[in-house]
C-alpha positions as CSV (number, residue, x, y, z in Angstrom):
1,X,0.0,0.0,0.0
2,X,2.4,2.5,-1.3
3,X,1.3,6.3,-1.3
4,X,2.1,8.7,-4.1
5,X,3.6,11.7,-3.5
6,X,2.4,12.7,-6.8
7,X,-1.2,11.9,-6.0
8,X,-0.9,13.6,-2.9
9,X,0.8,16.8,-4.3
10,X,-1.9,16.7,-6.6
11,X,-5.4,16.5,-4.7
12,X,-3.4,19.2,-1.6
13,X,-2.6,21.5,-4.9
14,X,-6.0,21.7,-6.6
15,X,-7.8,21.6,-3.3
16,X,-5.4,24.6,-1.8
17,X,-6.2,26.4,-5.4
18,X,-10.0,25.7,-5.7
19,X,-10.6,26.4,-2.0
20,X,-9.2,30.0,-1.9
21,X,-10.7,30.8,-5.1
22,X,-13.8,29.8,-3.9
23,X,-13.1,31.5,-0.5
24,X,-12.0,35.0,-2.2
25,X,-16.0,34.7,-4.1
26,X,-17.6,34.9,-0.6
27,X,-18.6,31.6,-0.5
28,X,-16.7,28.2,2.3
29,X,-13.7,26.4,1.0
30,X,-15.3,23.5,0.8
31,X,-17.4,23.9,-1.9
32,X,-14.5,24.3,-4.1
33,X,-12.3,21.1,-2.7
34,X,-15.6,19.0,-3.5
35,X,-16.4,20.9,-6.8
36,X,-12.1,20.3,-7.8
37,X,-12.7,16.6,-7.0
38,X,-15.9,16.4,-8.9
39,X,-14.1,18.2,-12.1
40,X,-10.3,16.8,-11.6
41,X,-11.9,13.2,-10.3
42,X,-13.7,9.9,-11.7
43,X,-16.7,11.9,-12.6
44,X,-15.5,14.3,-15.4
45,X,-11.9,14.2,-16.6
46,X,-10.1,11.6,-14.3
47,X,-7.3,13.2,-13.6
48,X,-6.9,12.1,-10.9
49,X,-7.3,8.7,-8.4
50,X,-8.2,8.1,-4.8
51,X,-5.8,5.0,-3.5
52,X,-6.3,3.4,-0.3
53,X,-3.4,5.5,1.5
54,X,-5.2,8.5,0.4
55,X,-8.4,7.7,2.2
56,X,-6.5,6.9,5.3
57,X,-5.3,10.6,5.0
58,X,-8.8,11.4,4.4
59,X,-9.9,9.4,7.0
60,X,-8.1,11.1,9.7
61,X,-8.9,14.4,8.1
62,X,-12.7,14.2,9.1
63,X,-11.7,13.4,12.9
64,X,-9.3,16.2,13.5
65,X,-11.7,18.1,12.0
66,X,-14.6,16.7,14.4
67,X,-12.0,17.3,17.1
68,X,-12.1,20.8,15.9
69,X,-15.5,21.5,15.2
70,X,-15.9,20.3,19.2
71,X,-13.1,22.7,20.5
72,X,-14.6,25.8,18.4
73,X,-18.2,24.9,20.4
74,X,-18.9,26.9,23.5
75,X,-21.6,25.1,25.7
76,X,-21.8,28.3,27.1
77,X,-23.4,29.7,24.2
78,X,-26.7,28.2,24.3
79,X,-27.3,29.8,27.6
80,X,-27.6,33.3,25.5
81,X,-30.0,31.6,23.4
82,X,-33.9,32.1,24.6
83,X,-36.2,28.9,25.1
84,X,-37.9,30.1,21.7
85,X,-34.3,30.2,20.1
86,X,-33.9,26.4,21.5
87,X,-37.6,25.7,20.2
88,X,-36.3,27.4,16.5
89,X,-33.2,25.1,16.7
90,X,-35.2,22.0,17.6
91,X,-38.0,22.6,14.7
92,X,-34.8,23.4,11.8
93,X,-33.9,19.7,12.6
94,X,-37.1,17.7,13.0
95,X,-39.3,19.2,10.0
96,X,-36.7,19.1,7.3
97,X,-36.2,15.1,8.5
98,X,-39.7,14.9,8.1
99,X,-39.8,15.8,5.0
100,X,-36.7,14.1,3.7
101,X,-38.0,11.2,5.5
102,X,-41.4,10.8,3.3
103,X,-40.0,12.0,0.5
104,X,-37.1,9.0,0.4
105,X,-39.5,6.7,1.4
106,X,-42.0,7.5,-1.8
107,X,-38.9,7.6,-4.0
108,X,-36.1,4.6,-2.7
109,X,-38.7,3.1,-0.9
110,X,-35.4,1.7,1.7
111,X,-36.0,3.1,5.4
112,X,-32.9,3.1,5.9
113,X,-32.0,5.4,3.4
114,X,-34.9,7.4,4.6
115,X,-33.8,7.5,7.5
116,X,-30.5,8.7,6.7
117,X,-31.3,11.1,4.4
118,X,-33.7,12.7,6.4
119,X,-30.5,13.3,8.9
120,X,-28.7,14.7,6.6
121,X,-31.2,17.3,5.7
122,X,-31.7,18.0,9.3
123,X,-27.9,19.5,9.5
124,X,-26.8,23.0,10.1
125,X,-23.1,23.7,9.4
126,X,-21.8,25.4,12.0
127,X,-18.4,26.1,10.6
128,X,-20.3,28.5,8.0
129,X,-22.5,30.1,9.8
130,X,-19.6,31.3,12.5
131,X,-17.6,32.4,9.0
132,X,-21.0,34.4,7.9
133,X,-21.7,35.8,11.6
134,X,-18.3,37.0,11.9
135,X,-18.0,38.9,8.2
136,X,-21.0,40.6,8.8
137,X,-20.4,41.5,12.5
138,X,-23.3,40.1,14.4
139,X,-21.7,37.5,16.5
140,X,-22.8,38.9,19.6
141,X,-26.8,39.4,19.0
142,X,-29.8,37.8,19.8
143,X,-30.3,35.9,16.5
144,X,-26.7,34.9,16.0
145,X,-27.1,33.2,19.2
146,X,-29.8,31.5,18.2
147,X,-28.1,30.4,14.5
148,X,-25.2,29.0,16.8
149,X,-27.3,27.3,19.0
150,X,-29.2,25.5,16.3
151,X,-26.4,24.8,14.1
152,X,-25.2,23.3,17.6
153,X,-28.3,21.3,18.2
154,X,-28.6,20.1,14.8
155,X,-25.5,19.0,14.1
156,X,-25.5,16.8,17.5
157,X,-28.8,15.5,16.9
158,X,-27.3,14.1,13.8
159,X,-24.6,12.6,14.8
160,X,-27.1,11.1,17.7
161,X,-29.2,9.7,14.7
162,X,-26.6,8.5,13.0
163,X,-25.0,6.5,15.6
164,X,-27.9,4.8,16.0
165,X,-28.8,4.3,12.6
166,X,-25.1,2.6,12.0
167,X,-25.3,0.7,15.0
168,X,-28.5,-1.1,13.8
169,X,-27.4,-1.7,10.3
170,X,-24.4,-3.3,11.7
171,X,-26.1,-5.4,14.1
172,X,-27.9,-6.3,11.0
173,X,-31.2,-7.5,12.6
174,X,-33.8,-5.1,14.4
175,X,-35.1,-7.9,16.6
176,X,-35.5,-6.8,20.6
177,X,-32.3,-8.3,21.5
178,X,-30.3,-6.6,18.6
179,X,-31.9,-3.1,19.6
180,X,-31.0,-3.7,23.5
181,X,-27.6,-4.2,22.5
182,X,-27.5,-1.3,20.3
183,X,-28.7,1.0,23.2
184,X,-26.8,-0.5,25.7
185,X,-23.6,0.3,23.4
186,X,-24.4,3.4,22.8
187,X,-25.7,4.4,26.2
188,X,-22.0,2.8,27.0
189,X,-20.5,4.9,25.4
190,X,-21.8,8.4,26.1
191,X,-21.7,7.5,30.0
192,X,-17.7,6.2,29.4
193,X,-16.9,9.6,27.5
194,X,-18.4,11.8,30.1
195,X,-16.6,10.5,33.1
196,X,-13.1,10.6,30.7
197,X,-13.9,13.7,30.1
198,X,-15.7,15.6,33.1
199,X,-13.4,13.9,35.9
200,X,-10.2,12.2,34.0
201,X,-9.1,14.4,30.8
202,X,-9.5,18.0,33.6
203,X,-7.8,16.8,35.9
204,X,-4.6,15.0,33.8
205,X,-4.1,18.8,32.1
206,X,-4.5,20.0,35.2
207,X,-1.8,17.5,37.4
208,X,0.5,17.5,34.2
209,X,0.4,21.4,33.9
210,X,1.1,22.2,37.7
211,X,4.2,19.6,37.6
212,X,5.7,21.2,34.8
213,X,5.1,19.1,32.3
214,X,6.1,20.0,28.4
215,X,5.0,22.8,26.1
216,X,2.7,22.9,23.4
217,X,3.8,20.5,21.4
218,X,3.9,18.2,24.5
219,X,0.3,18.8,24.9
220,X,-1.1,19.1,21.9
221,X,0.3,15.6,21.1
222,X,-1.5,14.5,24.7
223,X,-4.9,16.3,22.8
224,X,-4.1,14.2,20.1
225,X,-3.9,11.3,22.1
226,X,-7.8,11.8,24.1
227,X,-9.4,12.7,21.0
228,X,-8.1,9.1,19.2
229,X,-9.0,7.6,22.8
230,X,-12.6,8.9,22.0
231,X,-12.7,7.6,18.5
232,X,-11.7,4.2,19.3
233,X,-14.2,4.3,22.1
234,X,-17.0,5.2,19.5
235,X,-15.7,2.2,17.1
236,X,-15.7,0.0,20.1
237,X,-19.6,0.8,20.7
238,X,-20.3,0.2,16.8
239,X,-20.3,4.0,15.9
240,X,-17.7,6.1,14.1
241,X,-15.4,7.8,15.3
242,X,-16.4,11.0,14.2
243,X,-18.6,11.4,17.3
244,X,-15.8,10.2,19.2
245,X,-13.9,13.0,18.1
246,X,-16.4,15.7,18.4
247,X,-17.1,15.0,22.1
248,X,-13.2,14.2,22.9
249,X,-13.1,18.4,21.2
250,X,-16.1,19.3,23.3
251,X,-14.3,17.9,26.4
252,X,-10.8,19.3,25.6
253,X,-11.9,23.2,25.5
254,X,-13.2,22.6,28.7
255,X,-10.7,20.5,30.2
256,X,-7.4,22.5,29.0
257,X,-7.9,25.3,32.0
258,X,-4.9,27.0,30.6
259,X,-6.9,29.3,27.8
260,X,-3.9,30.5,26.1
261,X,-2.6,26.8,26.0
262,X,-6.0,26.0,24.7
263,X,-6.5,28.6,22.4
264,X,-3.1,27.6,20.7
265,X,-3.7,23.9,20.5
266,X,-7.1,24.9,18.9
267,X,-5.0,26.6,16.0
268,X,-2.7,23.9,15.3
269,X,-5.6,21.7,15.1
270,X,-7.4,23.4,12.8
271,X,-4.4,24.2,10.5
272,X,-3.6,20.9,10.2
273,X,-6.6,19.9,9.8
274,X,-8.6,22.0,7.3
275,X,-5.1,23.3,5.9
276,X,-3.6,19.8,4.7
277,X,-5.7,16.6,5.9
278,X,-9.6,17.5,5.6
279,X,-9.2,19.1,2.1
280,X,-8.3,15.6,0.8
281,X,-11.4,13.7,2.6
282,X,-13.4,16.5,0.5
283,X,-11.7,16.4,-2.7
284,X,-12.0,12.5,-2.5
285,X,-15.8,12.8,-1.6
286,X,-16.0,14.9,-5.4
287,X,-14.6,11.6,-6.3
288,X,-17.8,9.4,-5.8
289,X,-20.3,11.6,-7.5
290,X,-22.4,10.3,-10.4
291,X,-23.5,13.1,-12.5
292,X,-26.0,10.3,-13.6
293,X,-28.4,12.1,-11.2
294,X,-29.3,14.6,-13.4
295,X,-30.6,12.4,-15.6
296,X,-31.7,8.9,-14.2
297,X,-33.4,11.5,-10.4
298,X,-33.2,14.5,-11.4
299,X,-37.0,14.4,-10.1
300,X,-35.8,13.6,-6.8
301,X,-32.8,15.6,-6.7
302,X,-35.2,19.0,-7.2
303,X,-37.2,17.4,-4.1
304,X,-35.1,16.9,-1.5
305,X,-33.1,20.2,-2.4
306,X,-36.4,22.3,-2.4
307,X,-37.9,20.2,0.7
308,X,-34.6,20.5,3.0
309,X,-34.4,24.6,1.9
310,X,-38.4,24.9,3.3
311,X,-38.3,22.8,5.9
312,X,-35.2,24.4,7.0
313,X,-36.7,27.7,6.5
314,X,-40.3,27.2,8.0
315,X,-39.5,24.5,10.2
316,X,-37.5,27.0,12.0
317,X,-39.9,29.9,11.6
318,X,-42.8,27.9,13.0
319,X,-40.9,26.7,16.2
320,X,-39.4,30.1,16.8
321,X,-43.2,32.0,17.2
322,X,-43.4,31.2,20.8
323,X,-40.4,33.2,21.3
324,X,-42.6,36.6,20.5
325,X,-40.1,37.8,18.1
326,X,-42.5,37.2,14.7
327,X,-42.6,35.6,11.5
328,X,-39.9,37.6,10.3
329,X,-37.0,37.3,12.5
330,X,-38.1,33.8,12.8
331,X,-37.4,33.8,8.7
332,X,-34.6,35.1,9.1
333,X,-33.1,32.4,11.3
334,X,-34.5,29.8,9.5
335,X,-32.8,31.5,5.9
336,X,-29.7,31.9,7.9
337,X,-29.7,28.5,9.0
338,X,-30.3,27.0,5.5
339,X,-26.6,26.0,5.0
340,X,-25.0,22.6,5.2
341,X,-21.9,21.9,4.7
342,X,-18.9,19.8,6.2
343,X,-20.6,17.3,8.9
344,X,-23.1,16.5,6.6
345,X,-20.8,15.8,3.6
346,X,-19.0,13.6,6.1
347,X,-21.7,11.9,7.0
348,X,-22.8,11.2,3.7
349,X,-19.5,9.6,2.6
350,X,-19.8,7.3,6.1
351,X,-23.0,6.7,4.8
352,X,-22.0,5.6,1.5
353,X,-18.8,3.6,2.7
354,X,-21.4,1.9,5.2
355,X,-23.6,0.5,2.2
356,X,-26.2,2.3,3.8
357,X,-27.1,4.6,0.6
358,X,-25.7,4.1,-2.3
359,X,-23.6,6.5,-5.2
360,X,-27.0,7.8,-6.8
361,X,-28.4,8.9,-3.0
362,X,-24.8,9.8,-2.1
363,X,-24.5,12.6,-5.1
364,X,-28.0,13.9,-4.3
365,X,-27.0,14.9,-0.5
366,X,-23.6,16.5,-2.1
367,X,-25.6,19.0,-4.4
368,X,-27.8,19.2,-1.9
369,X,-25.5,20.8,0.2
370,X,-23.6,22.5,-2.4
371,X,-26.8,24.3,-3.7
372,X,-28.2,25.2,0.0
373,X,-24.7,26.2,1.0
374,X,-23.9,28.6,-1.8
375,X,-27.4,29.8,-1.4
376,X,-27.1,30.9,2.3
């Protein structure tokens, strides 16, 4: 299993160039590794070819990034955010999986699939919505809150669903036993990562820091270490370890007491991550599209894009009334909140490695989020 440099020169290069020029239109990064993938890749001129070492690289690309994603989330946060802002949050999940739910069961037919899809919908990227709240210098009002709080929510309850749904489908069997187990595993799990990291991973920083111990490098490597510990924990339970890794980031911001020394493993996380290992996991996703959508569901395609913008957008509106601030700020949450983005591109591609859906469904949640994405 030998890894070309040239391969890899070649996916960083066009994914480096594609993601800034997207990034310099207004518009996230990601849309422009996927898009390079989806031109350079398989689907149109074939240029280039994802080998097995590439997807390991990819692989570990989408936890550091979870790792990430969990160290950039104040819990904090959802304290600014007002019951109706939760409610808002709550409703921009449920109705869109609804709606992708029905809808995939009238088309595939596969509940399963349903299922999933109806997940993926659900998502709120977080990662853009901070990058949009930040250029137009609202971070610190009412409604932002409430966009981080449901891009929070939303992107958990996902990952909740999901775990469950690839726990089943690798069980294989929904018989009472089967389900126990599956609950039991994940219940496991959760309860395992909380005393790690509420009353181990504090208090390790903490005895390591006040004996001297290292510098950065020495504890960013000990990061590394807790967030890998949580990933193999999530394996171990039949998840993925992309949940793993967003608690184990969750538990690290809080854990790491020394902010500065927390605030600078943050950064090196995130360069390497979204600066040289997630842009291949997105390039590769490009990779598996099937422009064969277009014209074998092209039907379906339209659906589930216009059903996940509504029910993103009204879902959110409706839940949000009891809050008192009106249809229109509620609108205007629900608009903001339309993006997906990075978690659900990397669920999809779990998905699709899983068996659970299959190329055709695969390309429809990538344009999907492409088209609700640029949109935002």
């Amino acid at each position: 299993m030998e890894l070309s440099i040239l391969n890899l020169l070649a996916v960083l290069a066009v994914a480096w160039v594609a993601g800034n020029v997207v990034s310099r239109l207004g518009y996230p990064a990601v849309l422009g590794e996927i898009g390079a993938g989806i031109l350079l890749g398989p689907p149109l001129l074939g240029l280039l070819q994802a080998g097995a070492p590439l997807l390991v690289i990819a692989e570990l690309g989408i936890l550091l990034m979870m790792v990430y994603i969990g160290m950039e989330i104040d819990l904090r946060d959802l304290g600014r955010a007002s019951t109706g802002g939760l409610l808002a949050a709550i409703g921009g999940f449920v109705v869109p999986f609804a709606l992708g739910y029905v809808a995939t069961m009238a088309f595939v037919g596969d509940v399963w699939a349903a299922l999933f899809i109806g997940m993926a919908v659900g998502v709120t990227s977080l990662a853009t919505k901070s990058r949009i709240l930040v250029e137009l210098g609202i971070l610190d009002t009412r409604v932002a809150h409430v966009m981080m709080a449901g891009a929070l929510i939303s992107d958990t309850m996902a990952l909740i669903v999901f775990a469950g749904i690839l726990s089943v489908v690798t069980v294989g069997a929904l018989s009472i036993a089967g389900l126990g187990v599956v609950v039991l595993q994940i219940a496991g799990f959760f309860v395992a990562c909380w005393l790690l990291g509420v009353h181990v991973v504090p208090r390790l920083f903490s005895w390591l820091t006040a004996r001297g111990f290292g510098g950065r490098t020495f504890y960013l490597t000990l990061a590394l270490l807790v967030a890998l510990t949580f990933s193999e924990l999530a394996e171990l339970a039949g998840l993925h370890g992309i949940l793993g890794a967003f608690l184990a980031g969750l538990f690290l911001r809080e854990g790491i007491r020394v902010k500065r020394l927390s605030h600078d493993i943050t950064g090196v996380v995130k360069d390497v991550s979204l600066g040289f290992l997630a842009p291949v996991f997105f390039v590769t996703a490009g990779f598996e599209v099937s422009f064969g959508v277009f014209r074998e569901d092209l039907f379906f395609l339209v659906t589930i894009i216009v059903l996940a913008t509504v029910g993103k957008v009204l879902g959110t509106a409706l839940f949000y009334l009891p809050s008192g601030f009106g249809w229109r700020e509620g609108l205007t949450v629900g608009a903001g909140m339309n993006g997906r983005g990075a978690v659900e591109i990397i669920i999809a591609g779990i998905g699709l490695q899983a068996g659970i859906i299959d190329q055709s469904v695969f390309s429809i949640l990538v344009f999907m989020a492409i088209f609700t994405t640029a949109t935002v």
